[in-house]
C-alpha atoms as a printed R data frame, in Angstrom:
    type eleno elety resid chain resno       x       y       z
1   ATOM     1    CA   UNK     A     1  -7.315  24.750  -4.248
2   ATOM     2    CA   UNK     A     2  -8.383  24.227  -7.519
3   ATOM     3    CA   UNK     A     3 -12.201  24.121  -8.840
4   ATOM     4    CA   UNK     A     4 -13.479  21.026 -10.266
5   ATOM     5    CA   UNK     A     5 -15.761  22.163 -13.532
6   ATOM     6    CA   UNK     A     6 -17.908  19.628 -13.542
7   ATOM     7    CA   UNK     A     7 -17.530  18.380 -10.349
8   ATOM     8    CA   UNK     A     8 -16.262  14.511  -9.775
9   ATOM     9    CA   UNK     A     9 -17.885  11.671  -9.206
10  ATOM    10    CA   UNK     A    10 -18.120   9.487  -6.273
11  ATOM    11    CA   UNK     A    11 -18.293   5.822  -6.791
12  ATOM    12    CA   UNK     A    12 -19.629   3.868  -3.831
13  ATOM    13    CA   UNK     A    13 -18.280  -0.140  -5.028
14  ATOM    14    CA   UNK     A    14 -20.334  -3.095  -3.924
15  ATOM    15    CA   UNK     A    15 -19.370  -6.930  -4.397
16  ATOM    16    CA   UNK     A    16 -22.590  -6.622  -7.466
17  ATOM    17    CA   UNK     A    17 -23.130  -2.692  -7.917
18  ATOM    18    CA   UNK     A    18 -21.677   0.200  -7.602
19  ATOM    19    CA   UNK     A    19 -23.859   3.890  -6.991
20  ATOM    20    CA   UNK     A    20 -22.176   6.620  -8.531
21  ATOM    21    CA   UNK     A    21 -22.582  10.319  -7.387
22  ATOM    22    CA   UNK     A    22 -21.985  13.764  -9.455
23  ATOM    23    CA   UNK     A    23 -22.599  15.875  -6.628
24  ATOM    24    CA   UNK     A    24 -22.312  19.751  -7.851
25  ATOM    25    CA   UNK     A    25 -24.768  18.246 -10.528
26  ATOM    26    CA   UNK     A    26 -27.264  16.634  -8.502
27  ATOM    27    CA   UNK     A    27 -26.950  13.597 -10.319
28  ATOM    28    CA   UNK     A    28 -26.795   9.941  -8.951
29  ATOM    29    CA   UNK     A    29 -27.680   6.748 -10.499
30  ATOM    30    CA   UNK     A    30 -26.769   2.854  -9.378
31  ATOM    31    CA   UNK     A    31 -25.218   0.462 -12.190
32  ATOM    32    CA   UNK     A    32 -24.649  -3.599 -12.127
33  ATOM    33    CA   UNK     A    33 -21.268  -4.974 -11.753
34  ATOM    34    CA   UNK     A    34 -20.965  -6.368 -15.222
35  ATOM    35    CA   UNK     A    35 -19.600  -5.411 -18.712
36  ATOM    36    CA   UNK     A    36 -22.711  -3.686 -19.479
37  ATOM    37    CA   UNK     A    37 -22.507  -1.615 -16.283
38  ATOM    38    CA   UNK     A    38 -19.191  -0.446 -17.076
39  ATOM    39    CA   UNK     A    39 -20.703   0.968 -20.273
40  ATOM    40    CA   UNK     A    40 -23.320   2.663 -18.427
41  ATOM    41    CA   UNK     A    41 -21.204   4.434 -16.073
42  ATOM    42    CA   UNK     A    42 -18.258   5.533 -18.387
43  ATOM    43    CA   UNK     A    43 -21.841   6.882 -20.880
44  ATOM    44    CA   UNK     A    44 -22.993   8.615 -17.655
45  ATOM    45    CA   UNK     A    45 -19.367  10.122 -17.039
46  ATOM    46    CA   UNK     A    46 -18.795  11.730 -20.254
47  ATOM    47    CA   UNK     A    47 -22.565  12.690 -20.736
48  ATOM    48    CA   UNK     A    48 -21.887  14.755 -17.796
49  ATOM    49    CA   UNK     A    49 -17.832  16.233 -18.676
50  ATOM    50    CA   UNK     A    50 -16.629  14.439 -15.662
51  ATOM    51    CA   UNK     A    51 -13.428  13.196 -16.561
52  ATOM    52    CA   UNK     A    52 -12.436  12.559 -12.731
53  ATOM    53    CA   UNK     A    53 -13.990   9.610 -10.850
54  ATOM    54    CA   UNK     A    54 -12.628   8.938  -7.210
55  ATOM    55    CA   UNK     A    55 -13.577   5.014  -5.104
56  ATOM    56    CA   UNK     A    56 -12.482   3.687  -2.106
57  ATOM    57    CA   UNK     A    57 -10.473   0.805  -1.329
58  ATOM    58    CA   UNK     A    58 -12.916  -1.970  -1.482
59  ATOM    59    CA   UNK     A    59 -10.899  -5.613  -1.055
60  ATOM    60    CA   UNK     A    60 -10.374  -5.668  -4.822
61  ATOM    61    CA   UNK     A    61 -13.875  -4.959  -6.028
62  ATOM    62    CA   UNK     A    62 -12.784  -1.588  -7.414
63  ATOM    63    CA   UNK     A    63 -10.474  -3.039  -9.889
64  ATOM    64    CA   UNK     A    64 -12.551  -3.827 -12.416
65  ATOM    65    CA   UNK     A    65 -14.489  -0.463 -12.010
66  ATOM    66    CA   UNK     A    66 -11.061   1.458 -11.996
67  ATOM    67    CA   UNK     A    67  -9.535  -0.354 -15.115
68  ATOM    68    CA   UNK     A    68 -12.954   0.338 -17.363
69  ATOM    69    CA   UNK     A    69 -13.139   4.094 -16.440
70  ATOM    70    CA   UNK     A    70  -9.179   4.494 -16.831
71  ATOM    71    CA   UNK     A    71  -9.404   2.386 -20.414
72  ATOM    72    CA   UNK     A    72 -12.297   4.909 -21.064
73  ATOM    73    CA   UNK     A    73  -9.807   7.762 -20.620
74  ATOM    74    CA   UNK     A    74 -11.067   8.816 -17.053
75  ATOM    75    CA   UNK     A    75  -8.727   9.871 -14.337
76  ATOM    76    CA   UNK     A    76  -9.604   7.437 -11.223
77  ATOM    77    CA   UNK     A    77  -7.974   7.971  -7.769
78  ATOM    78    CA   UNK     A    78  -8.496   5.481  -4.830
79  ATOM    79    CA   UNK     A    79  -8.809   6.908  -1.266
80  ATOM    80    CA   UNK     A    80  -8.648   4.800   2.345
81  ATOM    81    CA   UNK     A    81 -12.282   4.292   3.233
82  ATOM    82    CA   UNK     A    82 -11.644   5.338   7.068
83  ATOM    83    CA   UNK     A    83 -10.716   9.512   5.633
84  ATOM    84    CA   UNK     A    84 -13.781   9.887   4.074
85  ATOM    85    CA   UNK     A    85 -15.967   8.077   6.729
86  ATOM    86    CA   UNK     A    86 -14.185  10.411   9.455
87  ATOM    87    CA   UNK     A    87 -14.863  13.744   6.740
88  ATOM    88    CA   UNK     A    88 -18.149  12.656   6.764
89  ATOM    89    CA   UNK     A    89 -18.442  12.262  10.109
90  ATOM    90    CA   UNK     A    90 -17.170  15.856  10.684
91  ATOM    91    CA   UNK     A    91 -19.789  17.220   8.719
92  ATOM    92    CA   UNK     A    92 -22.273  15.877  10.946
93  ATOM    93    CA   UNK     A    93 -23.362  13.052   8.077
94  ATOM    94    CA   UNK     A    94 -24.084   9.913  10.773
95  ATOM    95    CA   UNK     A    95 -26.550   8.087   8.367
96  ATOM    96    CA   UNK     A    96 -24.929   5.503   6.344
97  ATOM    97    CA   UNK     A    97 -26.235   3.743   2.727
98  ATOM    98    CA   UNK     A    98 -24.566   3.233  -0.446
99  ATOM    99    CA   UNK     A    99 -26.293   6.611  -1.873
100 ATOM   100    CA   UNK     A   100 -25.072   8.330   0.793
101 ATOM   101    CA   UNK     A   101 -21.500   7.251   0.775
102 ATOM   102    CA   UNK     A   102 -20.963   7.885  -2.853
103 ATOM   103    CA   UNK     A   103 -22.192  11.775  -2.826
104 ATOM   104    CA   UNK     A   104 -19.584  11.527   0.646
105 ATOM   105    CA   UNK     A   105 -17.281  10.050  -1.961
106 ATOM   106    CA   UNK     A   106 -17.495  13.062  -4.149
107 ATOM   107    CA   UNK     A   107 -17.757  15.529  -1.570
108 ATOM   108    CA   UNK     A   108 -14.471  14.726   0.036
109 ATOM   109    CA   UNK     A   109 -12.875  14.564  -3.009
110 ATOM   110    CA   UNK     A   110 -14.231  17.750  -4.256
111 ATOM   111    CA   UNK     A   111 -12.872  19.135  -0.749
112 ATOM   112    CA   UNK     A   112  -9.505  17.457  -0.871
113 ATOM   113    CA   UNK     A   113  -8.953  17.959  -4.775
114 ATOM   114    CA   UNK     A   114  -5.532  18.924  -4.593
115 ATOM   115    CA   UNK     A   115  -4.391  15.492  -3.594
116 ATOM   116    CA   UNK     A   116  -2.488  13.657  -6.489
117 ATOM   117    CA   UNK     A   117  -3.782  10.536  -7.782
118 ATOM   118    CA   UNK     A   118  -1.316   7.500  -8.059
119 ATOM   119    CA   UNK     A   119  -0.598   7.038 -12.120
120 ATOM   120    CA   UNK     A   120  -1.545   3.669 -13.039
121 ATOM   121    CA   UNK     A   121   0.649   1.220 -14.100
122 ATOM   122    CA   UNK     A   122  -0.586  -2.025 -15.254
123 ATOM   123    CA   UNK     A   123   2.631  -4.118 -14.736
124 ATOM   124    CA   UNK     A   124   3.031  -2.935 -11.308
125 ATOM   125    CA   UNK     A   125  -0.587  -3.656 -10.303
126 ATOM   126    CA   UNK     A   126   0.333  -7.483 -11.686
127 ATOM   127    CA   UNK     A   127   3.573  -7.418  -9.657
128 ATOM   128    CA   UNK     A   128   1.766  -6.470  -6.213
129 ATOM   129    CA   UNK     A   129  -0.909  -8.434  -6.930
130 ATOM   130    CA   UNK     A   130   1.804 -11.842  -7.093
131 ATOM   131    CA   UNK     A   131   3.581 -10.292  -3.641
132 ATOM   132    CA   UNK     A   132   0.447 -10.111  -1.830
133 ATOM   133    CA   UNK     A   133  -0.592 -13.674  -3.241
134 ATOM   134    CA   UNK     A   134   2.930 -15.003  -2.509
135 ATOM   135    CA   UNK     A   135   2.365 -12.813   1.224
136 ATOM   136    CA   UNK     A   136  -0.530 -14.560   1.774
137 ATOM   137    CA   UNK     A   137   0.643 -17.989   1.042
138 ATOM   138    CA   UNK     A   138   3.418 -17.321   3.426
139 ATOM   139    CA   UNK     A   139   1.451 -16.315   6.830
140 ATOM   140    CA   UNK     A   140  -0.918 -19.481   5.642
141 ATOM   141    CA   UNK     A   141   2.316 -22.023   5.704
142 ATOM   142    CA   UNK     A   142   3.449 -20.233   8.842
143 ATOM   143    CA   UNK     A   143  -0.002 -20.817  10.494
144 ATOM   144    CA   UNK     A   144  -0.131 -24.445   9.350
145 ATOM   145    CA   UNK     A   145   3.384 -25.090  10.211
146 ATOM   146    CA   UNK     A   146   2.823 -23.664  14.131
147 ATOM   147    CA   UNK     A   147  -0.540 -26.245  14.286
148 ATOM   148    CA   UNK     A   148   1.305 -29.564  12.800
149 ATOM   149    CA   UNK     A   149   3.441 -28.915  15.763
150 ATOM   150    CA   UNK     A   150   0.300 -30.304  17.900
151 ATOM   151    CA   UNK     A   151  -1.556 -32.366  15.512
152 ATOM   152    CA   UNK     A   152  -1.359 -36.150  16.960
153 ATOM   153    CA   UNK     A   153   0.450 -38.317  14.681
154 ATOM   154    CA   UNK     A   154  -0.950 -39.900  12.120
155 ATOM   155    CA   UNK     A   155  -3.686 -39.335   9.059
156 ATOM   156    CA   UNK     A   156  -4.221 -35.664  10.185
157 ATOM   157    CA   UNK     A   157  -0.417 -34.799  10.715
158 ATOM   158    CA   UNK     A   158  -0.152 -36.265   7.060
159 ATOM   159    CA   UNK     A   159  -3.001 -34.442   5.649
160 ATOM   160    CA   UNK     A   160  -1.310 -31.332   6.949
161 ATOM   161    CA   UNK     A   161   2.310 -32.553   5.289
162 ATOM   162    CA   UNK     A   162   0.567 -32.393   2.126
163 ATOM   163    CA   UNK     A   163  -0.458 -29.216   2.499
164 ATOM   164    CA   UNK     A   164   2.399 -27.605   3.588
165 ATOM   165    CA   UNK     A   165   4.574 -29.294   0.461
166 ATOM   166    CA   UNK     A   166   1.781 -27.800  -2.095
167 ATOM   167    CA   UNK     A   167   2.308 -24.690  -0.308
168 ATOM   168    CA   UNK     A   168   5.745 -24.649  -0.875
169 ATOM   169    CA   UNK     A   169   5.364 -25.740  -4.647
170 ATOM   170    CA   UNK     A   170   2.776 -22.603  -5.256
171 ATOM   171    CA   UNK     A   171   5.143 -20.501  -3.263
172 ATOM   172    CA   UNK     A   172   8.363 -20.955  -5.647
173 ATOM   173    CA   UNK     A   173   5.997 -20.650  -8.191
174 ATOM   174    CA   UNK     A   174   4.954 -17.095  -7.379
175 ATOM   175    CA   UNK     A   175   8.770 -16.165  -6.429
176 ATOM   176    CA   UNK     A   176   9.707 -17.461  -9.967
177 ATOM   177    CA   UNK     A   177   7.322 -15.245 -11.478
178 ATOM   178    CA   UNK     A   178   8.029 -12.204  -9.844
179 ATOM   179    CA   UNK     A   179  11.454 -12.492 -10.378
180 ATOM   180    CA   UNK     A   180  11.411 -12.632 -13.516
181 ATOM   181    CA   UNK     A   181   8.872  -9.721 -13.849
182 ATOM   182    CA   UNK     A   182  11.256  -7.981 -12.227
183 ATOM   183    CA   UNK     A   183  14.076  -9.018 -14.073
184 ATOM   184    CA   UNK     A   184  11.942  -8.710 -17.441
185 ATOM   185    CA   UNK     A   185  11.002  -4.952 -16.997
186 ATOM   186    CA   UNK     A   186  13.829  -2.166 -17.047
187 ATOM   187    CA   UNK     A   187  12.259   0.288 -14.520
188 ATOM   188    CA   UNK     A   188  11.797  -2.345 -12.093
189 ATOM   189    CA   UNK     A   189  15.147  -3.445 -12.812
190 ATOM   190    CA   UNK     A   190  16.957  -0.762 -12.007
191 ATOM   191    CA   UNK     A   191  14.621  -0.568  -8.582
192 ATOM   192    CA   UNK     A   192  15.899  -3.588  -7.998
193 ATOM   193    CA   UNK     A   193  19.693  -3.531  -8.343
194 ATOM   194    CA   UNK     A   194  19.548  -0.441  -5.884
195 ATOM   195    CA   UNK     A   195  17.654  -1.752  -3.413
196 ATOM   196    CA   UNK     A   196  19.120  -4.949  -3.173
197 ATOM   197    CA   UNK     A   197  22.373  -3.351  -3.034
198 ATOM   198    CA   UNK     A   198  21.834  -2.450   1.080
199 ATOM   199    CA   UNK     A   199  23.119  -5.051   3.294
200 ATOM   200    CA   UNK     A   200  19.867  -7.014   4.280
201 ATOM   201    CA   UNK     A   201  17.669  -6.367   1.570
202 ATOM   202    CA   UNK     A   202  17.176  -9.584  -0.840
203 ATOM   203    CA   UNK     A   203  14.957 -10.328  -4.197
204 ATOM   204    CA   UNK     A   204  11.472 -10.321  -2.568
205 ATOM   205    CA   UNK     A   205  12.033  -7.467  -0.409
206 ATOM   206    CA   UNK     A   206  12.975  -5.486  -3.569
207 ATOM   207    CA   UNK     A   207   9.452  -6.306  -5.365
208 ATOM   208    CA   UNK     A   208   7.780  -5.814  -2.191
209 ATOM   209    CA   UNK     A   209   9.050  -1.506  -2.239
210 ATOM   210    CA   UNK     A   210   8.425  -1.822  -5.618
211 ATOM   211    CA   UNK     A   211   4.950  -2.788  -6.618
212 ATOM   212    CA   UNK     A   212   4.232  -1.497  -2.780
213 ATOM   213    CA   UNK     A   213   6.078   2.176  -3.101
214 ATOM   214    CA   UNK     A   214   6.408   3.131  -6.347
215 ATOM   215    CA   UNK     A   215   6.527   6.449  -4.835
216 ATOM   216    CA   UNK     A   216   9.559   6.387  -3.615
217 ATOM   217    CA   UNK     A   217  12.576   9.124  -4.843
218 ATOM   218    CA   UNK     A   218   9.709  10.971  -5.963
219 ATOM   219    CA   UNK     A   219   8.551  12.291  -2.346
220 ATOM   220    CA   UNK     A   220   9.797  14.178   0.802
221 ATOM   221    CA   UNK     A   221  11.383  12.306   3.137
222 ATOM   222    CA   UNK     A   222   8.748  12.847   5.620
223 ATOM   223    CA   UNK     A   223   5.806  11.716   2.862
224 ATOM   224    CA   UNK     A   224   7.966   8.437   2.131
225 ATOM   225    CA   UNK     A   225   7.712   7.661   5.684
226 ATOM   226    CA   UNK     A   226   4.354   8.539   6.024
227 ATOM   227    CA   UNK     A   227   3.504   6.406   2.993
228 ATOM   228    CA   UNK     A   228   4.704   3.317   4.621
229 ATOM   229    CA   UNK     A   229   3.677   3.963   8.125
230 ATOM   230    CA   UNK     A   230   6.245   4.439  10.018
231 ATOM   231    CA   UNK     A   231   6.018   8.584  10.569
232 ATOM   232    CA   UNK     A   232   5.620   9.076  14.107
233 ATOM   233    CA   UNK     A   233   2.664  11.312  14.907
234 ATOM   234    CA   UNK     A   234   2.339  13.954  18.000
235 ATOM   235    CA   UNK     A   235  -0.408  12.882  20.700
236 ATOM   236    CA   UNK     A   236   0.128  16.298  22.563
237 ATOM   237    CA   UNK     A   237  -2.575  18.945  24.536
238 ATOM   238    CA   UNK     A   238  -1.396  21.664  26.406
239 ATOM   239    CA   UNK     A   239   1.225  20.947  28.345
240 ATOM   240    CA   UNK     A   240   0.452  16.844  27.977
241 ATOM   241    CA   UNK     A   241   3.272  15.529  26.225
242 ATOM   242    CA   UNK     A   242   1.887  11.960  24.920
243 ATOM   243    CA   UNK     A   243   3.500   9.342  23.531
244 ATOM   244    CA   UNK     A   244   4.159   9.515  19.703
245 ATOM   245    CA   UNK     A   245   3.036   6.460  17.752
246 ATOM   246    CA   UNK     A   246   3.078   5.123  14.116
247 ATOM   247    CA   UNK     A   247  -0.727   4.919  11.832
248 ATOM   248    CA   UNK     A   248  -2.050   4.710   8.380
249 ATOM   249    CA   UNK     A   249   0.228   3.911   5.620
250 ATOM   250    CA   UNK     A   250   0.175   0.909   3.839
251 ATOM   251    CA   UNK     A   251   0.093  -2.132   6.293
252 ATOM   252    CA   UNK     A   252   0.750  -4.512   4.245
253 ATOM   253    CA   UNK     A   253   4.363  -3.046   2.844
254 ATOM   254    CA   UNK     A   254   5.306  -2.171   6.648
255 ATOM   255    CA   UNK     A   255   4.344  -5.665   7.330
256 ATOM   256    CA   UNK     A   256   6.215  -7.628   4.521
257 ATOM   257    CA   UNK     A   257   9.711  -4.938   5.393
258 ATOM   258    CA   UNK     A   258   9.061  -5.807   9.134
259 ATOM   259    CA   UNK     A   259  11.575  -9.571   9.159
260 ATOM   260    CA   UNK     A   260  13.874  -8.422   6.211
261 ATOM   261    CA   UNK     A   261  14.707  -4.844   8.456
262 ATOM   262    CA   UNK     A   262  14.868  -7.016  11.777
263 ATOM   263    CA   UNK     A   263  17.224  -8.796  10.627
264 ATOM   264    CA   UNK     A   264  19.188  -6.027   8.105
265 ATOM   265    CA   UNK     A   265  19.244  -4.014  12.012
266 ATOM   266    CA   UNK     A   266  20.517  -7.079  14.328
267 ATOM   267    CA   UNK     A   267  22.759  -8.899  11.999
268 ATOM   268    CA   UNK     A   268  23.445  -7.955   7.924
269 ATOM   269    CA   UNK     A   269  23.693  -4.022   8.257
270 ATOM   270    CA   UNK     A   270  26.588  -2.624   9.684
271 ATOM   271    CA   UNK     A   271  24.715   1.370  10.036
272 ATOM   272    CA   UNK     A   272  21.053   0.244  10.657
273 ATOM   273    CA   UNK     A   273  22.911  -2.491  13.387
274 ATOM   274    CA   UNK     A   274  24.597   0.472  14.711
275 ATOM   275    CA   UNK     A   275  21.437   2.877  15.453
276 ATOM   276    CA   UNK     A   276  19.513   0.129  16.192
277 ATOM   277    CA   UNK     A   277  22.056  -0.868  19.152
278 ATOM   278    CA   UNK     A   278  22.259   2.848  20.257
279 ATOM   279    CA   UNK     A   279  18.865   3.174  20.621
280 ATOM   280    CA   UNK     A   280  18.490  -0.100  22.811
281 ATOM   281    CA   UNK     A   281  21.110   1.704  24.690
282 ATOM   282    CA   UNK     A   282  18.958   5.167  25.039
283 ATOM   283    CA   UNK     A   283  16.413   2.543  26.767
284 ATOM   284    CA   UNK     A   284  14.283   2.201  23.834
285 ATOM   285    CA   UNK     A   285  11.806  -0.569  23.392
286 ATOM   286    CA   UNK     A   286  13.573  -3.334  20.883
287 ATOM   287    CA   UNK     A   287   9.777  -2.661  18.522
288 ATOM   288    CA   UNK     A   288  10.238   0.912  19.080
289 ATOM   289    CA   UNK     A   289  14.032   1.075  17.804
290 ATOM   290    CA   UNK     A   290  13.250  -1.276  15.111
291 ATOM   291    CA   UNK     A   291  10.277   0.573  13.865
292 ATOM   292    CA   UNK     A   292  12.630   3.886  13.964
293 ATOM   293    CA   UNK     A   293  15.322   1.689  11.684
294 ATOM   294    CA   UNK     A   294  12.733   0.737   9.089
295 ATOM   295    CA   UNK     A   295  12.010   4.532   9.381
296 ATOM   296    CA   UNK     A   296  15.582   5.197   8.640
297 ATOM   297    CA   UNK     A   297  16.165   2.529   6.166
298 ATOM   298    CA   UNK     A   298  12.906   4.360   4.241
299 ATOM   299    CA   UNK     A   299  14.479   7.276   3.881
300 ATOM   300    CA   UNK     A   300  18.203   5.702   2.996
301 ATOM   301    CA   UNK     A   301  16.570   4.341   0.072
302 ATOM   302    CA   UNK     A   302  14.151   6.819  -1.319
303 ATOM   303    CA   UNK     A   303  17.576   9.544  -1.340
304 ATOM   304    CA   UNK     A   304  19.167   6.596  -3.038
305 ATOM   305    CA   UNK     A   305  16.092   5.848  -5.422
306 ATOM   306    CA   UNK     A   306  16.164   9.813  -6.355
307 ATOM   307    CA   UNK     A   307  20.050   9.601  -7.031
308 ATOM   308    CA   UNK     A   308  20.139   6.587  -9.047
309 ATOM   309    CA   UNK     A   309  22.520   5.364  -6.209
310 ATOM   310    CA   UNK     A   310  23.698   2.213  -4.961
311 ATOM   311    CA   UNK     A   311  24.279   1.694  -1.376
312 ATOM   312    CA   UNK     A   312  27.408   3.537  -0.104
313 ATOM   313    CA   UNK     A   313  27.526   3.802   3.584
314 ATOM   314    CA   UNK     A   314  30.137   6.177   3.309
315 ATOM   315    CA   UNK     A   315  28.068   9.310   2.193
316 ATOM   316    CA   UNK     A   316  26.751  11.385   4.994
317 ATOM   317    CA   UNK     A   317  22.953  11.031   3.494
318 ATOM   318    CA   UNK     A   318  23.303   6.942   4.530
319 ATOM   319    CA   UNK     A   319  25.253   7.172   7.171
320 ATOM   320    CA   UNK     A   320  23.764   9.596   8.873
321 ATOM   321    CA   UNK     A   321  22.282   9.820  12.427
């Protein structure tokens, strides 16, 4: 494991502050979410020869944080909130305040320094950013469309008419613009033409992997899985044998390939329909089997992704068991 010189620091972001944390320097200080605290912190950084900042995952707060230190020439790397509550849980840290959780910030990422941070790319940031907005819109018209089904006829059942129609407006909206952010930039492009090339897998499916898992044909097969979620993990002890289920990755990719690979392994996909069908026949539950085909279709395409390959069902890598 490498040594940090200067040691990183830990930024603990609030919805109006952040407290930032150079632990092997002792150093801690709290600055307002604003242009000027921004400044302060990216002064603070350099003052000190930090030139490695790591946050957590904070519902979008961190954005703004993350694009002034990167603009500033500082390497930032987000981490899930629940590792570095459990790290500091395991070193016996139970009290819980912002100062706290930014020098547990930097002292996990100190510890776990060898862990690559995800290069930034503006355009894909944009891209996710219109999936999720366009996912969102989606469960909302979905949730509005299974209450109209009881709303008494009448002024309310109208009201919710309305709604659904501007939904559907903002919705083609959003799909209009990221296809042709897609279309418009040549790495995503390419992504595009090779994904959409395996039976099942349409336009918004595409963006989803790609502003979702820009990762993958980069990785192991095993870390692309992982990535997404769907790497089963071993619940064993002694001789126990436990069942082996799916967690962490990111949700909302495994949720937004969860219809498009249901219905790539029942209907549009001759090899996913194939395993899927012989694991139903194994006795496997229908979410089980179709958890291990999004598993399989993971891996299809980051071998593809790596190869520059279109889908070709023939080759053993695709077709495999």
């Amino acid at each position: 494991m490498t040594q940090i010189a200067n040691g990183v620091a830990g930024i603990d972001v609030a919805k109006d502050k952040v407290d930032g944390c150079i632990r092997k320097l002792g150093v801690r200080q709290t600055f307002p979410s604003s242009s000027l605290g921004h400044r302060q912190l990216v002064a603070l950084l350099r003052k000190h020869k930090v030139t490695k900042a790591v946050m957590e995952a904070s519902g979008g707060y961190e954005r703004e944080w993350a694009k002034a230190l990167r603009e500033a020439g500082i390497e930032v790397r987000i981490v899930d909130p629940k590792r570095v509550r459990s790290f500091a849980l395991s070193a016996g840290r139970l009290a819980k305040n912002d100062t706290i959780d930014a020098e547990m910030i930097a002292w996990f990422a100190e510890t776990f320094d060898e862990a690559p941070s995800q290069t930034y790319d503006a355009a894909r940031e944009e891209l996710a950013g219109l999936v999720k907005a366009r996912k969102h819109l989606m469960d909302l018209k979905t949730r509005l469309q299974n209450q109209t089904e009881h709303v008494v006829p009448g002024l309310a059942q109208k009201a919710h008419s309305q709604v659904l129609k501007t939904l559907a407006a903002q919705i083609a909206k959003l799909e209009a613009a990221i296809f042709a952010m897609v279309k418009a930039t040549p790495e995503f492009a390419e992504r595009a033409e090779i994904i959409e090339s395996v039976p099942g897998l349409a336009v918004m499916t595409s963006a989803l992997l790609i502003a979702g898992a820009p990762e993958l044909g980069k990785v192991s097969d095993r870390i692309a899985a992982a990535l997404i979620g769907v790497a089963p993990y071993d619940d064993d002890s002694g001789r126990r044998r436990g069942e082996r289920h799916i967690k962490g990755g990111r949700r909302w990719v495994r949720n937004g390939l969860f219809l498009p690979c249901l219905g790539a392994a029942t209907q549009h996909n001759p090899v996913l329909k194939t395993y899927y069908e012989r694991l139903i026949a194994k006795g496997k539950e229908p979410k089980v089997a179709l958890i291990a085909c999004m598993r399989k279709l993971i891996i299809i395409l980051n071998t593809m992704i790596a190869r520059g390959e279109k889908w070709n069902p023939k080759q053993p890598r695709v077709a495999m068991n």
